[in-house]
C-alpha positions as CSV (number, residue, x, y, z in Angstrom):
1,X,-26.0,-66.4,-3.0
2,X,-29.0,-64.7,-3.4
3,X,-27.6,-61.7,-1.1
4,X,-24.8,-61.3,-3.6
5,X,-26.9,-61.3,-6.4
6,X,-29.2,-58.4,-4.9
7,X,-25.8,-56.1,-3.5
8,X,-25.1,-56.7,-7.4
9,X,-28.3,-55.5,-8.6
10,X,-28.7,-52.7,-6.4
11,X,-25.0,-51.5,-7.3
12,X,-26.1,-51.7,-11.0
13,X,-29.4,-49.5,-10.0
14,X,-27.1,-47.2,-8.1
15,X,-24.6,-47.0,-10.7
16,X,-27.8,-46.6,-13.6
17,X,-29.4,-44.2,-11.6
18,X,-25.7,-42.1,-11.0
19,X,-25.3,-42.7,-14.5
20,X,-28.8,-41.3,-15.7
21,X,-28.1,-38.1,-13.8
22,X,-24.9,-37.4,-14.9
23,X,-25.9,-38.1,-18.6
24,X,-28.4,-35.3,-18.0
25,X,-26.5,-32.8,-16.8
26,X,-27.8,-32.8,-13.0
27,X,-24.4,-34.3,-11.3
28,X,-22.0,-32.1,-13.8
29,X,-23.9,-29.2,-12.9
30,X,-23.2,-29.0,-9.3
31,X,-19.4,-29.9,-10.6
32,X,-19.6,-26.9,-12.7
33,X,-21.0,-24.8,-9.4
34,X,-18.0,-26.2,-7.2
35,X,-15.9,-25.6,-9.4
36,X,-17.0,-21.9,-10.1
37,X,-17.0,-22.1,-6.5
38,X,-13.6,-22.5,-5.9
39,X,-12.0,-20.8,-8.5
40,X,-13.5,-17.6,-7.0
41,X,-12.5,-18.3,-3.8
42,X,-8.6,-18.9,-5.2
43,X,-8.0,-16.3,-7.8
44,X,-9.6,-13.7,-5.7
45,X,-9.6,-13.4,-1.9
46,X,-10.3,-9.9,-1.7
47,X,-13.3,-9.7,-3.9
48,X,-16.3,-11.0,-2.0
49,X,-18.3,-13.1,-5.2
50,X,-21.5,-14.9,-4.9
51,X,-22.6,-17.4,-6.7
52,X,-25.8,-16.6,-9.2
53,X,-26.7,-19.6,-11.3
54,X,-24.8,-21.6,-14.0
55,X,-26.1,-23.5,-17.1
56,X,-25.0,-25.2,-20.2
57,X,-24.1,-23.9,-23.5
58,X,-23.6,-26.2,-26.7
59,X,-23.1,-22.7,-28.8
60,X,-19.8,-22.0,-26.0
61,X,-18.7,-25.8,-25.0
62,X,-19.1,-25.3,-21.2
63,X,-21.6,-23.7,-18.3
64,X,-22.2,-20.5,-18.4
65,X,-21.5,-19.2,-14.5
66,X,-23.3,-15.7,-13.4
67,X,-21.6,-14.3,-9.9
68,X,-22.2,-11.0,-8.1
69,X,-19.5,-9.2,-6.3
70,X,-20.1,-7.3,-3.3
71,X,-21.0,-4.1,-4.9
72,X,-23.5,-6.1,-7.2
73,X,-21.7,-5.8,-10.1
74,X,-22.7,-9.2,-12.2
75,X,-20.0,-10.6,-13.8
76,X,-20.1,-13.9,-15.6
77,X,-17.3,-17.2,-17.1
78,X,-17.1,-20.6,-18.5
79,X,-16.7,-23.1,-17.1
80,X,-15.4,-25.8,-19.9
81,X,-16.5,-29.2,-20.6
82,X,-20.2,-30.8,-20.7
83,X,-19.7,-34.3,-18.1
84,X,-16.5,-32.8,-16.1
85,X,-16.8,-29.5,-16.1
86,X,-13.8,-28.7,-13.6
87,X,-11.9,-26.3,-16.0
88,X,-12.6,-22.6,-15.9
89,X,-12.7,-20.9,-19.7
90,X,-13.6,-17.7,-21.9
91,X,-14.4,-14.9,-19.5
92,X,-11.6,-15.3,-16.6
93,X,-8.9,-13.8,-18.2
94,X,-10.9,-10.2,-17.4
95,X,-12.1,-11.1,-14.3
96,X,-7.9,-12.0,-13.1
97,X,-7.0,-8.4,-15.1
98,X,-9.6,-6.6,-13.4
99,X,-8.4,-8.0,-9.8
100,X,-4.9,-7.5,-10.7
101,X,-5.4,-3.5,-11.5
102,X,-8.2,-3.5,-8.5
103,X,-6.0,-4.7,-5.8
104,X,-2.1,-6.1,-6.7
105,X,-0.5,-3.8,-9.2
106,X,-2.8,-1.3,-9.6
107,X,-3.3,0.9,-13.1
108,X,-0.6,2.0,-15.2
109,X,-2.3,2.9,-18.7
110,X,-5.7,3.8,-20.2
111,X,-6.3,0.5,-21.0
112,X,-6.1,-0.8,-16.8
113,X,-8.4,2.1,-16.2
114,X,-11.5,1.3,-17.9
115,X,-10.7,-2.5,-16.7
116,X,-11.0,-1.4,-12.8
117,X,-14.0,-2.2,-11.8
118,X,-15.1,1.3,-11.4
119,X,-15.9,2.1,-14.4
120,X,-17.5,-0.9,-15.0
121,X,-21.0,1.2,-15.3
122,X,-19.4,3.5,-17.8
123,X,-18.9,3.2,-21.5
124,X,-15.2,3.2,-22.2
125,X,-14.3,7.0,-22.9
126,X,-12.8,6.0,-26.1
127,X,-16.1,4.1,-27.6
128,X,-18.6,7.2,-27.2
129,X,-20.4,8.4,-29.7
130,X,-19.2,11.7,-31.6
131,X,-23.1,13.5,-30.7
132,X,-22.9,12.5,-27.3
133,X,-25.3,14.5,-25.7
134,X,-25.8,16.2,-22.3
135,X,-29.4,14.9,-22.2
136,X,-27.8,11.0,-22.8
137,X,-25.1,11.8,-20.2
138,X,-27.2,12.6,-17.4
139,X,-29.2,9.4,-17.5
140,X,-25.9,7.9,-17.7
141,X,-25.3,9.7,-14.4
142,X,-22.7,11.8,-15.1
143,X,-22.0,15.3,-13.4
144,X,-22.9,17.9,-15.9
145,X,-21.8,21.5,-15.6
146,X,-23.5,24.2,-18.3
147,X,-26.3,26.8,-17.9
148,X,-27.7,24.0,-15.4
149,X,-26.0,21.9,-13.2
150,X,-27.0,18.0,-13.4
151,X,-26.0,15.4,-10.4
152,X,-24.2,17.3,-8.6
153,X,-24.4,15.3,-5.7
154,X,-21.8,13.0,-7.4
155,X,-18.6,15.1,-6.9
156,X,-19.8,15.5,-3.0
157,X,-19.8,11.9,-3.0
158,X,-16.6,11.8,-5.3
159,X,-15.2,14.2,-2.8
160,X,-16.5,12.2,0.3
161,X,-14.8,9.2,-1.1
162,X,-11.4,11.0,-1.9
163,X,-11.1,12.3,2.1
164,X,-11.9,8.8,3.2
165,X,-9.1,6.7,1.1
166,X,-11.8,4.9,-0.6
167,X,-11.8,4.3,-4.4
168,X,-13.7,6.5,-6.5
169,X,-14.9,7.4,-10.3
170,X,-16.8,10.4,-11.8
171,X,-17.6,11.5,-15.2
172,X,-17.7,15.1,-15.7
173,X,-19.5,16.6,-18.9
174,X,-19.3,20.3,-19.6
175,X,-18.9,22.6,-22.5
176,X,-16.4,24.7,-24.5
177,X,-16.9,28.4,-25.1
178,X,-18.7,27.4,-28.1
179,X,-20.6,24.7,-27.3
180,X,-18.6,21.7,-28.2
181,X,-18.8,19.3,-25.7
182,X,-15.4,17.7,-23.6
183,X,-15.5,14.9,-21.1
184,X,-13.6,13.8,-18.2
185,X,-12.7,10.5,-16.0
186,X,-11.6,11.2,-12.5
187,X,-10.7,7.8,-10.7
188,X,-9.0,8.0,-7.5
189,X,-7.2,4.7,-7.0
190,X,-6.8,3.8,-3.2
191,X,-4.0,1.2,-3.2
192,X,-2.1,4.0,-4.7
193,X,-3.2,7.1,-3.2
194,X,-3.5,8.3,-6.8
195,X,-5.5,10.3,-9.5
196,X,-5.7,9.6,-12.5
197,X,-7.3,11.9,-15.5
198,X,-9.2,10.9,-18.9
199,X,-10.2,13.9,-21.4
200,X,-12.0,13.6,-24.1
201,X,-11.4,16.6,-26.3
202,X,-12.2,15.1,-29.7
203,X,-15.1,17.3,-30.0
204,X,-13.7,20.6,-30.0
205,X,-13.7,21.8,-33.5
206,X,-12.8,24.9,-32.8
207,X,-9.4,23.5,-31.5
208,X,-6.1,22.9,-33.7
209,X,-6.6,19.0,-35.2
210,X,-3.3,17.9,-33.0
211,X,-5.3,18.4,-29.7
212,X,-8.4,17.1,-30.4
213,X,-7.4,13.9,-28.8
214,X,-8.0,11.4,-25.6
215,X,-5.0,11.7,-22.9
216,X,-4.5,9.9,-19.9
217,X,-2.1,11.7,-17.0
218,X,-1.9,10.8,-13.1
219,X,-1.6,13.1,-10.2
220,X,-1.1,12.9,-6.3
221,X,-4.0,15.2,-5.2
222,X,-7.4,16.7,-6.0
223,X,-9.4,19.6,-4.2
224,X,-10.3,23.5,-4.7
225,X,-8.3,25.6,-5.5
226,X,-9.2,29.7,-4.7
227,X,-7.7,31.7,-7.7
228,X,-7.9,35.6,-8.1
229,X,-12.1,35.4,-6.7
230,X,-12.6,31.9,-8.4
231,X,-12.4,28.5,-7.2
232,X,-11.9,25.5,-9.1
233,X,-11.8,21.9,-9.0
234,X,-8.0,20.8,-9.6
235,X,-5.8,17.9,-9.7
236,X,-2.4,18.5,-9.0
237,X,1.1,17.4,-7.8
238,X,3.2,18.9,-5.0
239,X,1.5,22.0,-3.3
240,X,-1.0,24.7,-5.0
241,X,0.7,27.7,-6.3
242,X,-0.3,30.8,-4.8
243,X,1.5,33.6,-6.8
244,X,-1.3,35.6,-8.3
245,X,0.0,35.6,-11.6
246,X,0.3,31.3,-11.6
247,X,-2.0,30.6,-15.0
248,X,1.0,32.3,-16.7
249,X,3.2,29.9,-15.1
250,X,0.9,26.5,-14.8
251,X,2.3,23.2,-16.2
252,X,-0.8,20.9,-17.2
253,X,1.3,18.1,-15.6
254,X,1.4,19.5,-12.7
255,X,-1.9,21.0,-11.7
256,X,-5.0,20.3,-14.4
257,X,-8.4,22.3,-13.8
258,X,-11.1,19.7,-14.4
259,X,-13.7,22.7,-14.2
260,X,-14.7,26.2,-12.2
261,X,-17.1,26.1,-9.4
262,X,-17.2,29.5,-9.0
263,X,-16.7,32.9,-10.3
264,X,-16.1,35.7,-8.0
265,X,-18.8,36.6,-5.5
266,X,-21.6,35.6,-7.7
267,X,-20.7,31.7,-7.3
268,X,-22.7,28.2,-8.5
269,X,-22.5,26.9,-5.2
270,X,-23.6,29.6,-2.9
271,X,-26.2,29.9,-5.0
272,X,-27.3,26.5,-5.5
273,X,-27.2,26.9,-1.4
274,X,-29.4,29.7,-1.7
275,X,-32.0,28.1,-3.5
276,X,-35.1,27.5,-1.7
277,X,-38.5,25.1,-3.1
278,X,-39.9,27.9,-0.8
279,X,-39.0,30.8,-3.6
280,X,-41.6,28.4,-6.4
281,X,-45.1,27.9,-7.1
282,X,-47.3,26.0,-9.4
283,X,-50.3,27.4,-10.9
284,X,-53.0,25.2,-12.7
285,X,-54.2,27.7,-15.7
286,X,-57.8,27.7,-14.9
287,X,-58.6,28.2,-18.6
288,X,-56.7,25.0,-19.1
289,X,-58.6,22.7,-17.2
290,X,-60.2,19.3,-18.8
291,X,-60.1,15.6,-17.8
292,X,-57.4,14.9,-19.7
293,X,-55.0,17.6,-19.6
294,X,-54.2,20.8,-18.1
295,X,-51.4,23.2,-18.8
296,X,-49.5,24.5,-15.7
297,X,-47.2,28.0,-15.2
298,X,-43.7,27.5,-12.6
299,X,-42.8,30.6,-11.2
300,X,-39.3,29.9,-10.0
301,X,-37.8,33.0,-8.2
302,X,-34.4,31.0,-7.3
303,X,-31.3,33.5,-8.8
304,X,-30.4,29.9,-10.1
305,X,-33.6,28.4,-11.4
306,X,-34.4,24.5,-11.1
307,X,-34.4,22.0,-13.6
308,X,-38.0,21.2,-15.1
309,X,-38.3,17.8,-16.4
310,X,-41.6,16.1,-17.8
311,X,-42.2,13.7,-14.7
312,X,-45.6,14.6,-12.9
313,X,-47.8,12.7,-10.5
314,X,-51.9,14.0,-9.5
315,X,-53.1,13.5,-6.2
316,X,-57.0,13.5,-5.3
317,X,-58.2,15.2,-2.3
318,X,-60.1,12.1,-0.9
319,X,-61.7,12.7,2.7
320,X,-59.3,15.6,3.1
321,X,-56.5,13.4,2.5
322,X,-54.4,13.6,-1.0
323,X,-53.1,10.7,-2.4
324,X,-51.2,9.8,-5.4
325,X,-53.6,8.2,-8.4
326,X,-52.3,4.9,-10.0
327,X,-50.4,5.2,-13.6
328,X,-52.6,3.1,-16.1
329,X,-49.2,1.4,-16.8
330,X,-46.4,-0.5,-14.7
331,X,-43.9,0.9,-17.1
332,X,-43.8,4.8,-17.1
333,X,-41.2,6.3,-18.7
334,X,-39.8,10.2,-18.9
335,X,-37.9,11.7,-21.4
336,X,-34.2,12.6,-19.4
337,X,-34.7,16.4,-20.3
338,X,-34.6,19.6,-18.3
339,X,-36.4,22.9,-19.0
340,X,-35.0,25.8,-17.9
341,X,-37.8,29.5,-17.2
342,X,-37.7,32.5,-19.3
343,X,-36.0,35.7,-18.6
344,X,-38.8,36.3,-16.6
345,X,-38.2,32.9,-14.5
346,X,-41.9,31.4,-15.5
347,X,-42.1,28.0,-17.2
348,X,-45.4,27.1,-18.7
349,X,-46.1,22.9,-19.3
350,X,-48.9,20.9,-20.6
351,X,-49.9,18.4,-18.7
352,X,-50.7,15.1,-20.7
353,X,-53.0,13.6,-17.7
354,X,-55.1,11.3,-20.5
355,X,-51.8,9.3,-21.1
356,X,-50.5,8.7,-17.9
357,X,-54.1,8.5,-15.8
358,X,-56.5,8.3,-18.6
359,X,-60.1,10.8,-17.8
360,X,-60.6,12.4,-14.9
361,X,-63.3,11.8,-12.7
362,X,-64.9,14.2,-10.9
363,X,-62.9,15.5,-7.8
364,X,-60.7,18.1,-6.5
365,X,-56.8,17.3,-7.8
366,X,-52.9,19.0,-7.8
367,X,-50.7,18.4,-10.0
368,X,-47.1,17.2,-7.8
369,X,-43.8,18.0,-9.7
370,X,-40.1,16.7,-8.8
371,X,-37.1,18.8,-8.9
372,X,-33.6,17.1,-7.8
373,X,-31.1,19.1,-5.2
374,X,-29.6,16.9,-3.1
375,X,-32.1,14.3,-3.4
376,X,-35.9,14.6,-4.4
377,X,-38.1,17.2,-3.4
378,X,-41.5,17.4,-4.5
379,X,-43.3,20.2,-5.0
380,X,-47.3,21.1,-5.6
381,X,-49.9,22.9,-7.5
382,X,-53.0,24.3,-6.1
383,X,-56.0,22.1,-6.4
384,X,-58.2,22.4,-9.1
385,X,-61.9,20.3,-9.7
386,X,-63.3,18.1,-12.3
387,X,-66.6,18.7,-12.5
């Protein structure tokens, strides 16, 4: 009798102590997780999600799930319910159309194409902003073409992508004649062995009213395409036309430049090629010199000068050894801007040290500046002294 009585009382604890967790949300958590779990593993096979972390909402009615696919790309669901949460909610109907487009029936409209998952690090064409500006597109890492070339290194790896049958997504920024900015998507689709196009032309006023619109087209093929001295990067269907008289003949549905890159002999890419940190210096202005700040003069003898932003670092000369002083602050930010040298291919810049370092000590010091081709290359100033 008295073994009954305690299997009875330890069930009741059991049961208590089951209950007590599930009443506080420790049991239906984990439900939520398998459940997420699952659901992931079911709806998309070919997508390779992890798990991040889940937790209730009383403002949404269910758990809020955070997952990471393999490119990690967050992504996030509910799933509904407080005590049985088995149900998944508000947020799947995306992640299903996104897999859908991404790998069963591919896209068919503007709308599937900024719901692939390549464009998920890109504002929607159709929601920029009418002053969208070069300086705001090139932190959004887009590949600008205009006096200066920005990220340029993104059509290679465009390009690199395209020759390999792997998906791939660019943003291309450039200018009219006048100045007005026009912008456009290129996403190769892989399970297609398609391009497909996005221009923005809404900010051409110097263009009738009816074409200052957004179209979307497809095509079977990109590369270059060498035309009377030029070349140019092309989408197109079919083969490349050869006749030397072809603009007068060229259907936009057929083959659509998405920009020159290069003009005759004198061309952008040999002489971005060309271009040599070798053919720059940086001169600390003697005259300049303080604790605080010091102005600097780039002498860039490139044919096709860098871009000069505001980042900087100083190095000290410390037992014949330069190294990089320490920021005063974790969080150091630039202005996204590039300077381009005078006629005379000379930039001069002050040098806010005070902000950055704070005083100078005494020591002997260069001034180290960045420029970007093809990945970072620094680049350095004689050494001048604080006294």
């Amino acid at each position: 009798m008295n073994k009954k009585i305690a299997m009875i009382v330890t069930i009741i604890i059991v049961l208590a102590i089951i209950l007590a967790l599930w009443m506080s949300g420790i049991i239906p958590k984990q439900i939520a997780k398998i459940s997420a779990i699952t659901y992931l593993k079911t709806h998309f096979p070919k997508k390779q999600y992890e798990y991040i972390d889940g937790e209730w909402s009383s403002s949404m009615g269910g758990y809020i799930i955070r997952v990471k696919d393999e490119n990690g790309t967050m992504a996030g669901f509910i799933i509904n319910n407080k005590y049985f949460p088995i149900s998944p909610g508000q947020g799947t109907y995306a992640l299903e159309d996104s897999y859908r487009i991404e790998y069963e029936s591919g896209i068919e409209d503007i709308n599937d194409f900024y719901n692939h998952s390549l464009t998920n690090d890109y504002e929607d064409i159709r929601s920029l902003p009418k002053n969208y500006s070069k300086e705001q597109a090139q932190k959004d890492k887009c590949f600008i073409i205009g006096a200066m070339v920005h990220n340029d290194n993104l059509y290679s790896e465009f390009m690199d992508k395209y020759h390999k049958k792997e998906n791939a997504f660019i943003r291309v920024v450039q200018s009219t004649v006048e100045g007005d900015t026009y912008i456009i998507d290129v996403l190769y689709e892989a399970i297609k062995d398609k391009i497909h196009i996005v221009k923005d032309n809404t900010r051409d006023k110097f263009s009738s009213q009816e074409d200052r619109t957004i179209t979307y087209k497809t095509y079977e093929k990109t590369g270059t395409w060498n035309y009377q001295n030029s070349k140019y990067w092309v989408v197109y269907n079919k083969e490349l036309p050869d006749d030397p008289k072809a603009e007068y003949s060229i259907n936009s549905d057929d083959l659509f430049i998405i920009t020159t890159i290069s003009l005759g002999s004198n061309t952008v890419e040999n002489e971005k090629n060309k271009r040599s940190t070798e053919n720059v210096t940086i001169e600390v202005l003697q005259n300049t010199i303080t604790p605080s700040e010091v102005s600097i003069l780039i002498t860039d003898r490139n044919d096709i000068c860098y871009g000069w932003g505001e980042e900087f670092r100083v190095q000290e000369k410390i037992n014949g050894e330069w190294k990089d002083l320490q920021y005063i602050s974790d969080e150091v930010m630039w202005i996204a801007i590039a300077y381009v040298p005078n006629a005379n291919k000379q930039l001069n810049q002050k040098i806010d040290i005070g902000e950055r370092y704070g005083k100078l000590s005494s020591g002997t010091y260069r001034i180290v500046k960045p420029v970007y081709d093809n990945g970072r290359i620094d680049i350095y100033s004689n050494e001048f002294v604080i006294k």
